[in-house]
DSSP file (Angstrom, degrees, kcal/mol; ACC not computed):
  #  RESIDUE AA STRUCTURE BP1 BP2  ACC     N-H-->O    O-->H-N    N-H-->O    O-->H-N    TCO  KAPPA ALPHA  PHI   PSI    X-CA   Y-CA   Z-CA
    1    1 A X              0   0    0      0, 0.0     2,-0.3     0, 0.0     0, 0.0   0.000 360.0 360.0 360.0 133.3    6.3   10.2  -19.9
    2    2 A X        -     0   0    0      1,-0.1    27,-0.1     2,-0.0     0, 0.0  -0.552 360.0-160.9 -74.6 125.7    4.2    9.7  -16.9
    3    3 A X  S    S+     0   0    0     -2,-0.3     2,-0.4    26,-0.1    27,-0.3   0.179  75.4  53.6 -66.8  -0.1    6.2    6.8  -14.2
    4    4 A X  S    S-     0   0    0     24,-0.2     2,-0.5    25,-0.1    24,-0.2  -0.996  72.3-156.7-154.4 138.5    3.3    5.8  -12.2
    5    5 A X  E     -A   27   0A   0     22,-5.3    22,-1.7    -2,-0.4     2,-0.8  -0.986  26.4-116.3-123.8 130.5   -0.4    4.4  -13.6
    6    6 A X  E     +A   26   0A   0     -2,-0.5    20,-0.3    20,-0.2     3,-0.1  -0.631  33.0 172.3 -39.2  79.1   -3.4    4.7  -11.7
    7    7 A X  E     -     0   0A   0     -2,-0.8    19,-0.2    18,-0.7     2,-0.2   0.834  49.2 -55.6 -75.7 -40.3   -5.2    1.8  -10.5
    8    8 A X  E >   -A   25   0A   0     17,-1.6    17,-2.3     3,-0.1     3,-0.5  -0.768  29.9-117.4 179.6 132.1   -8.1    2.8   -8.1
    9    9 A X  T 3  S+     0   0    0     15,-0.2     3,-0.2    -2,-0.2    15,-0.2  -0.548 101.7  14.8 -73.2-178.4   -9.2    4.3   -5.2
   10   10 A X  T 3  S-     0   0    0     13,-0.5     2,-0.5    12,-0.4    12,-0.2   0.747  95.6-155.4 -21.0  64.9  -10.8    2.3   -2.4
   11   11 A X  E <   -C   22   0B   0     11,-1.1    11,-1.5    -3,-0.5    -1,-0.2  -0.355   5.4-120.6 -31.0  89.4   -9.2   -0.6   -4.2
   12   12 A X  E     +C   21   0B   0     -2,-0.5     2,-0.5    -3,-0.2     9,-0.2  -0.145  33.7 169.4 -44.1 112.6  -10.9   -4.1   -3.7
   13   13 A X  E     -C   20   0B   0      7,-3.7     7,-2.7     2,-0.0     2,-0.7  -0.979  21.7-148.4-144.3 132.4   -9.1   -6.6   -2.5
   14   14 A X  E     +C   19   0B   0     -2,-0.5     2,-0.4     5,-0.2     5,-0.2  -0.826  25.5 176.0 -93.7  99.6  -10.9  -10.7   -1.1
   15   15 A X  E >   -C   18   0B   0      3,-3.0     3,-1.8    -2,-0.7    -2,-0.0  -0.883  64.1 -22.8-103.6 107.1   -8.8  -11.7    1.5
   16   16 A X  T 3  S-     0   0    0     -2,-0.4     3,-0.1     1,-0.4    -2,-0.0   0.565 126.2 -54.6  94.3 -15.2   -9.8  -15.1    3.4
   17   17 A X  T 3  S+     0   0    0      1,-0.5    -1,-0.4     0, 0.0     2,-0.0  -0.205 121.8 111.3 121.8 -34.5  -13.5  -14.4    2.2
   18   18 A X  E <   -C   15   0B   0     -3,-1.8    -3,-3.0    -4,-0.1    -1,-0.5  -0.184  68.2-122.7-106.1 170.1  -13.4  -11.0    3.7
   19   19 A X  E     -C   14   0B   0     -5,-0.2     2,-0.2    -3,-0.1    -5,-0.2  -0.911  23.3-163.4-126.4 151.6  -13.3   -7.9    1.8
   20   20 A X  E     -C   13   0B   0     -7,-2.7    -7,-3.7    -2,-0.5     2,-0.3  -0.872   8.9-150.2-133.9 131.5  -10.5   -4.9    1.9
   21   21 A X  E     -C   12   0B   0     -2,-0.2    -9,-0.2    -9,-0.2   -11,-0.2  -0.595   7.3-164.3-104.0  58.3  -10.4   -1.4    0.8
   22   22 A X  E     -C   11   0B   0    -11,-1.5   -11,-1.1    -2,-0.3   -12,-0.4   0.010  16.3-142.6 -64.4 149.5   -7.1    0.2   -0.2
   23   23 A X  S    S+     0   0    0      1,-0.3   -13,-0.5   -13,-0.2     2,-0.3   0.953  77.2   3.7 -89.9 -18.0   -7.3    3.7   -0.3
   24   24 A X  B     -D   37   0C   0     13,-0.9    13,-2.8   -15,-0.2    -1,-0.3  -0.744  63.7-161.3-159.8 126.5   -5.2    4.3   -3.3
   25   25 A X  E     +A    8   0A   0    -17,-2.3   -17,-1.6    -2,-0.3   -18,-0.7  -0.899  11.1 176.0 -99.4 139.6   -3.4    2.0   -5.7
   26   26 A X  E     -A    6   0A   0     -2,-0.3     9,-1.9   -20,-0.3     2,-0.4  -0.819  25.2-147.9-168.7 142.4   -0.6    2.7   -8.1
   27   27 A X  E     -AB   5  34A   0    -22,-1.7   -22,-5.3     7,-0.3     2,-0.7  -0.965  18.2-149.0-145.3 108.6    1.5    0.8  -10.5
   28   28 A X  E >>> - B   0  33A   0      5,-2.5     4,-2.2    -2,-0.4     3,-1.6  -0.692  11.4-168.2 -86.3  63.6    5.1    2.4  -10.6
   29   29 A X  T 345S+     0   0    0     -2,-0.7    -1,-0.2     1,-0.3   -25,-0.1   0.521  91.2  44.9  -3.4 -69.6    6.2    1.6  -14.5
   30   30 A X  T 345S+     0   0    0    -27,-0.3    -1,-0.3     1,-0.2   -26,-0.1   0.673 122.0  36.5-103.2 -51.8    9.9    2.6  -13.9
   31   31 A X  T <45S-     0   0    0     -3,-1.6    -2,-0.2   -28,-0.3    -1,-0.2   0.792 102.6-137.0 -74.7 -40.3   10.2    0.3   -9.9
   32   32 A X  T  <5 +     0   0    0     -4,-2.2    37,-1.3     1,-0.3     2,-0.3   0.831  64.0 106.4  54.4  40.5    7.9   -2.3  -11.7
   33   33 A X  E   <S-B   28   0A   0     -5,-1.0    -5,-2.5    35,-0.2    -1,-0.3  -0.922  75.1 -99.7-147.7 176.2    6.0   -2.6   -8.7
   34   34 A X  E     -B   27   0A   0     -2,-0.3    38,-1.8    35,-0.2     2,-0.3  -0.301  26.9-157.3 -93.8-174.9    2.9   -1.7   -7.1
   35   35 A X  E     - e   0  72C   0     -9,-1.9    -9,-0.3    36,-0.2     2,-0.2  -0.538   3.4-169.0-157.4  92.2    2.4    1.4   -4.4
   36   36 A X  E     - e   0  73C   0     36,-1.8    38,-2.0    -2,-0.3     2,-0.4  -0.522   2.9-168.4 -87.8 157.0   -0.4    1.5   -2.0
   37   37 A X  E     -De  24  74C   0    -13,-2.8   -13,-0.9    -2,-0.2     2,-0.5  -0.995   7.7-162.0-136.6 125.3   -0.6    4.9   -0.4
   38   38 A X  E     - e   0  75C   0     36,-1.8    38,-2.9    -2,-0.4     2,-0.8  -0.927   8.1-156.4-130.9 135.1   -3.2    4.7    2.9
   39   39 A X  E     - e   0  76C   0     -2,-0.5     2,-0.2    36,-0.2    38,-0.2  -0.820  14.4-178.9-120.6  84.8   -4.3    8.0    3.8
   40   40 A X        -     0   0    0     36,-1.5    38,-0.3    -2,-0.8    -2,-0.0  -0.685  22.1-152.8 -93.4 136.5   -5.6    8.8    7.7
   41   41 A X  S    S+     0   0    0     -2,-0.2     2,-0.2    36,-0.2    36,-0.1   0.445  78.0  64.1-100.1  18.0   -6.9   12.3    8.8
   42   42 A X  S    S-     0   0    0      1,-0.4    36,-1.8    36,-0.1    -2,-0.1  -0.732  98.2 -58.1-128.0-173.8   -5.8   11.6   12.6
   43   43 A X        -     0   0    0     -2,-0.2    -1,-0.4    34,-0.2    35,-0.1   0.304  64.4 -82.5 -53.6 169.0   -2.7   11.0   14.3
   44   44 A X        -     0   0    0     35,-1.3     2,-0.2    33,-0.1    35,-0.0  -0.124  46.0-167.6 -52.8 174.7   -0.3    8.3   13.6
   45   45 A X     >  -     0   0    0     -3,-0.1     4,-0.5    36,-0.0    36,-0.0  -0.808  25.0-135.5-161.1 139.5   -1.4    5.2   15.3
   46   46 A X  T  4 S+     0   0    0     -2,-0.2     4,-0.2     2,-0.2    -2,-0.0   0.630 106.5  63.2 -96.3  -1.4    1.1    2.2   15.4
   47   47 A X  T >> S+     0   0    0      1,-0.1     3,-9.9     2,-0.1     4,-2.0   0.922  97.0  67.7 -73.5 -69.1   -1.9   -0.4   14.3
   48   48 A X  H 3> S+     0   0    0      1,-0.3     4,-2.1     2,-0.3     3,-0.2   0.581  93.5  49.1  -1.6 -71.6   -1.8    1.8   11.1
   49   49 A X  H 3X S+     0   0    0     -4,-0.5     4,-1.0     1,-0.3    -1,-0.3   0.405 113.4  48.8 -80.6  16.2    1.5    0.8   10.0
   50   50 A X  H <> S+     0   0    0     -3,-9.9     4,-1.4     2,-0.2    -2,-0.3   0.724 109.3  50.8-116.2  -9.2    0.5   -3.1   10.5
   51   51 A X  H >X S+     0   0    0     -4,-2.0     4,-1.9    -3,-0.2     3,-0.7   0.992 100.7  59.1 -73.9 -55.1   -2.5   -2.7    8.7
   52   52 A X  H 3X S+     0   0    0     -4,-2.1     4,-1.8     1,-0.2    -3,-0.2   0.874 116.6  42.7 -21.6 -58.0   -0.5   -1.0    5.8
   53   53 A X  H 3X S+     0   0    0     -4,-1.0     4,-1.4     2,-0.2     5,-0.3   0.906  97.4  60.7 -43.9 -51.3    1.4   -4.6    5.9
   54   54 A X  H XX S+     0   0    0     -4,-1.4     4,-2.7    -3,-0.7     3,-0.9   0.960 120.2  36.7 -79.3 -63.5   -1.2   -6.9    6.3
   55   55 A X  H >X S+     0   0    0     -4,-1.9     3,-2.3     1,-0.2     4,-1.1   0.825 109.6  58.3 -66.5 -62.5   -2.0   -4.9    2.6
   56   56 A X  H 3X S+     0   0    0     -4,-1.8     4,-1.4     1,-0.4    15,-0.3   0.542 112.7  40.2 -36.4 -55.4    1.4   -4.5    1.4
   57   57 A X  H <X S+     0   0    0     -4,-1.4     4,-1.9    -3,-0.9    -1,-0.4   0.734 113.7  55.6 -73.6 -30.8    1.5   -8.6    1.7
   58   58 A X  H <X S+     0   0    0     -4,-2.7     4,-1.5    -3,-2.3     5,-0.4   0.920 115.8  43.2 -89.9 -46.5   -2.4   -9.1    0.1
   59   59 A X  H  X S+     0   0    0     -4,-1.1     4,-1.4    -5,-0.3     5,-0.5   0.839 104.4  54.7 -75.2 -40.5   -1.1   -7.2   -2.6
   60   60 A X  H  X S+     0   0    0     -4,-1.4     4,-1.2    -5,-0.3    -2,-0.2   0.907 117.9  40.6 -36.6 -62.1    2.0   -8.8   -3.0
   61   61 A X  H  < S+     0   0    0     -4,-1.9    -2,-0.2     2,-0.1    -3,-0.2   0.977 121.7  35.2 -64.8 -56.1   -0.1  -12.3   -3.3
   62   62 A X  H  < S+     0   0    0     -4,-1.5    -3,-0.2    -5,-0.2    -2,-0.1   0.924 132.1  20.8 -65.6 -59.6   -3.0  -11.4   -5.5
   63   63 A X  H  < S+     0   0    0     -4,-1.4     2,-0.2    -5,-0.4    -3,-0.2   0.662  94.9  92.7-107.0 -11.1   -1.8   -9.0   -7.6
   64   64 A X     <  -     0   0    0     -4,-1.2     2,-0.3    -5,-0.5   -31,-0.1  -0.516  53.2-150.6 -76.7 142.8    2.4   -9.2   -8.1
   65   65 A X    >   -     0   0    0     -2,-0.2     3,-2.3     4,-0.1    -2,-0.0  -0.941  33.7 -98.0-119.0 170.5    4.0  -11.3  -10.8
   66   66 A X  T 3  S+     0   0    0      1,-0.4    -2,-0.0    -2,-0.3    -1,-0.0   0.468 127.7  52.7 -65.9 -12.6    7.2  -12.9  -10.9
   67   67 A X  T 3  S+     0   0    0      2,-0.1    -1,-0.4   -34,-0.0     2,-0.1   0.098  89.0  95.1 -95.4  21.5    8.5  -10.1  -12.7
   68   68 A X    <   -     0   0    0     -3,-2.3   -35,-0.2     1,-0.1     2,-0.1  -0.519  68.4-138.3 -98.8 158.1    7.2   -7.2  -10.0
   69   69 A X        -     0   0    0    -37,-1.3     2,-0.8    -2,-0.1   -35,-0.2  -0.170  49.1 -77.8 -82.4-149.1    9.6   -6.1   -7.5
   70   70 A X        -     0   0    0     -2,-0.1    18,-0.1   -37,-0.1   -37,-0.1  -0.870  60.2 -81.0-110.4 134.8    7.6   -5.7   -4.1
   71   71 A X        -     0   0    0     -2,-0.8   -36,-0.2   -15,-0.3    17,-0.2   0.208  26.4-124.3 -73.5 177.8    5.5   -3.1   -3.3
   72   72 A X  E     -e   35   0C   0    -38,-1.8   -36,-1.8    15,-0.1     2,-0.4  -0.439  20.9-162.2 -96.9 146.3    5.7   -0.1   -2.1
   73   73 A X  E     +e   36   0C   0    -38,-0.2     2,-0.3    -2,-0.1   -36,-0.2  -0.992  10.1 172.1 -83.7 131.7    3.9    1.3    1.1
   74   74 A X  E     -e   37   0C   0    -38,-2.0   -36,-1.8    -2,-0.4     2,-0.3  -0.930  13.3-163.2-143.3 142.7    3.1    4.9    2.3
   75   75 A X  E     -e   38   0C   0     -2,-0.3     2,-0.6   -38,-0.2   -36,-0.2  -0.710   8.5-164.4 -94.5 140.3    1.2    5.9    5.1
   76   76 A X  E     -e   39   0C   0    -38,-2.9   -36,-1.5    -2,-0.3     2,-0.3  -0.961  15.9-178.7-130.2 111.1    0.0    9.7    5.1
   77   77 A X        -     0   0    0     -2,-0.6     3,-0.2   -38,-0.2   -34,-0.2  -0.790  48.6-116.0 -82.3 155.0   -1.3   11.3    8.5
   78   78 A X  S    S+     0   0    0    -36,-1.8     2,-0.4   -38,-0.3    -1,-0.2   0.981 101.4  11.0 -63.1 -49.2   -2.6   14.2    9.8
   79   79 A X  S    S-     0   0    0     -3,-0.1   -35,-1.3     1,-0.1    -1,-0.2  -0.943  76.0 -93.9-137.7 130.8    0.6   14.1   12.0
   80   80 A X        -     0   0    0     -2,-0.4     2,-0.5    -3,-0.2   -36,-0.1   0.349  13.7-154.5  18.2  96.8    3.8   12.7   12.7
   81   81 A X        -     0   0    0      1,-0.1    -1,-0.1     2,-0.1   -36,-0.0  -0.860  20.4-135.1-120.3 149.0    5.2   10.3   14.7
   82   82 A X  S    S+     0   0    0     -2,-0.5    -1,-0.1     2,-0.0    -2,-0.1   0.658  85.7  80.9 -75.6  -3.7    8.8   10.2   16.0
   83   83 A X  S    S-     0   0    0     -3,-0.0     2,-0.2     0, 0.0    -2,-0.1  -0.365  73.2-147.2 -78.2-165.7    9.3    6.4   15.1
   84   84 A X        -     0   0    0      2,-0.0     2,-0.2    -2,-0.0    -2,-0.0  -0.882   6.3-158.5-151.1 119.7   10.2    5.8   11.5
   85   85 A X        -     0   0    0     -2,-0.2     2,-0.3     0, 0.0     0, 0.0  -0.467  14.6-154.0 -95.4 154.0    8.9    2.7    9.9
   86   86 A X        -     0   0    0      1,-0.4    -2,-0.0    -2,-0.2     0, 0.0  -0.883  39.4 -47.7-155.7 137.0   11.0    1.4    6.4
   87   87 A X        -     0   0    0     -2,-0.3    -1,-0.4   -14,-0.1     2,-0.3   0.661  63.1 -86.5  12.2-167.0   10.0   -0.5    3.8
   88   88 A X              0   0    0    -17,-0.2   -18,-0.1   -18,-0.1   -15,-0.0  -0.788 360.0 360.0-116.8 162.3    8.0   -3.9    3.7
   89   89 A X              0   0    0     -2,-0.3    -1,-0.1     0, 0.0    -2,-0.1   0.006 360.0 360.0-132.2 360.0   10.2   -7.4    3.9
C-alpha cells in the first residue's frame, strides 16, 4: 500500500488576495500530514528556505484539519549548502 497521495503540481494556493504556486504537493497517509517538496535548479539561497515557510504556514491554514499533524517541508537544489535547516514550528 502506497503512504503518500498526490495532490498537484504547481499547487494553488490565495493567500491575502495574492496567488501562490507550490511546486509539488503530497498528502502523507501514514504522518497524516501534508508535504510540500519546492524544487530549485540553482544554488541554495537562504530566502529559499523562508519562502518554503511562508508555504509550510499557508498550507498549514488553508488546508490542515485538526486532525493533520503539521506539514512537512523539503527543499531540493541543484546544490548544497553547509547550514542545515529542520523542520517547520
Amino acid at each position: 500500500m502506497l503512504d503518500i497521495a498526490f495532490l498537484g503540481n504547481q499547487y494553488h494556493l490565495n493567500v491575502g488576495g495574492e496567488d501562490f504556486y507550490l511546486d509539488l504537493l503530497f498528502y502523507n497517509l501514514k504522518l497524516r500530514c501534508c508535504v510540500v517538496i519546492e524544487l530549485k535548479t540553482g544554488d541554495f539561497k537562504p530566502e529559499y528556505a523562508g519562502k518554503l515557510n511562508f508555504y509550510l504556514t499557508a498550507v498549514d491554514n488553508i488546508l490542515k484539519t485538526e486532525q493533520d499533524a503539521p506539514t512537512i517541508g523539503l527543499l531540493l537544489c541543484k546544490s548544497k549548502n553547509d547550514l542545515c535547516f529542520t523542520g517547520h514550528q
